[in-house]
C-alpha positions in Angstrom: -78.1 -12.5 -49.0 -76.4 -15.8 -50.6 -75.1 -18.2 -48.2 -71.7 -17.5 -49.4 -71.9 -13.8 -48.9 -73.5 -15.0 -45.5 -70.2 -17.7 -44.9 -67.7 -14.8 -45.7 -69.1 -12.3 -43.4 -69.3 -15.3 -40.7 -65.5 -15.6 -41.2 -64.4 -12.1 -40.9 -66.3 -11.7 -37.8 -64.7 -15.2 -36.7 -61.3 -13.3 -37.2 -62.1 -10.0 -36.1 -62.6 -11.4 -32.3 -59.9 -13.8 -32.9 -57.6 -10.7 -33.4 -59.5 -9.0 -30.4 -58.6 -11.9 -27.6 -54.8 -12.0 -28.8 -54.4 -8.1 -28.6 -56.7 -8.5 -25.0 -53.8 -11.2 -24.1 -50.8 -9.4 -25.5 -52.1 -6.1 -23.2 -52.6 -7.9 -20.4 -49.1 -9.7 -20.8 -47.9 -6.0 -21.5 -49.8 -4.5 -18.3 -48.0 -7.4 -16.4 -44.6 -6.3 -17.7 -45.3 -2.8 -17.1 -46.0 -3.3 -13.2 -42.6 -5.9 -13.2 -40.8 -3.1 -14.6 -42.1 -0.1 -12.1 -41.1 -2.3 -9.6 -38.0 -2.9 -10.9 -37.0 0.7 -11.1 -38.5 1.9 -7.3 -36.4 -0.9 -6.4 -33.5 0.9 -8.5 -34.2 3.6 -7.2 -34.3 2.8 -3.9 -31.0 1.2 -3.5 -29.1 4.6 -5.6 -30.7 6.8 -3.0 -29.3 4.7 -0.1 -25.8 5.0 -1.9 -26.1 8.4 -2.2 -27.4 8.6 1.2 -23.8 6.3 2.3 -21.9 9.2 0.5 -23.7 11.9 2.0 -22.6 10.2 5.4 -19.1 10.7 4.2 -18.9 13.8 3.1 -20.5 15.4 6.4 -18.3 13.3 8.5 -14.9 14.5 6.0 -16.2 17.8 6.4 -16.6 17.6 10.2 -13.4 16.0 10.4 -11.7 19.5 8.7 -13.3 21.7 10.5 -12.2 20.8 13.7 -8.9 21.9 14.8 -5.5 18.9 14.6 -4.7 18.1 18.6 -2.3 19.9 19.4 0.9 18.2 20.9 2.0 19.5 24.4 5.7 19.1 25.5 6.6 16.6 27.3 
């Protein structure tokens, strides 16, 4: 094998790990955003379901409020 066959095979493996430690990097970057994100949306989540929670509160107490019967005035 001639040194410059030697050189060029040298270089491509040079660039192969090169390009295997930036996409190592750019996961790990993209595993970090990934976890941000989750927690983003349980935290989303988390506040819609105590809205809807707050309007379930109001409904019931609308709907209790109906059902029972307007005071009824006495003479007086």
């Amino acid at each position: 094998m001639s040194i410059e066959l030697f050189n060029q095979l040298e270089q491509k493996v040079s660039s192969a790990v090169e390009a295997l430690e930036l996409m190592k990097m750019e996961a790990e970057e993209l595993r970090e955003e990934n976890a941000r994100l989750k927690q983003e949306r349980e935290e989303w989540e988390r506040r819609l379901s105590a809205l809807l929670g707050k309007f379930d509160d109001i409904e019931t107490e609308q709907s209790s409020q109906q059902e029972q019967p307007a005071p009824q005035q006495q003479p007086g």
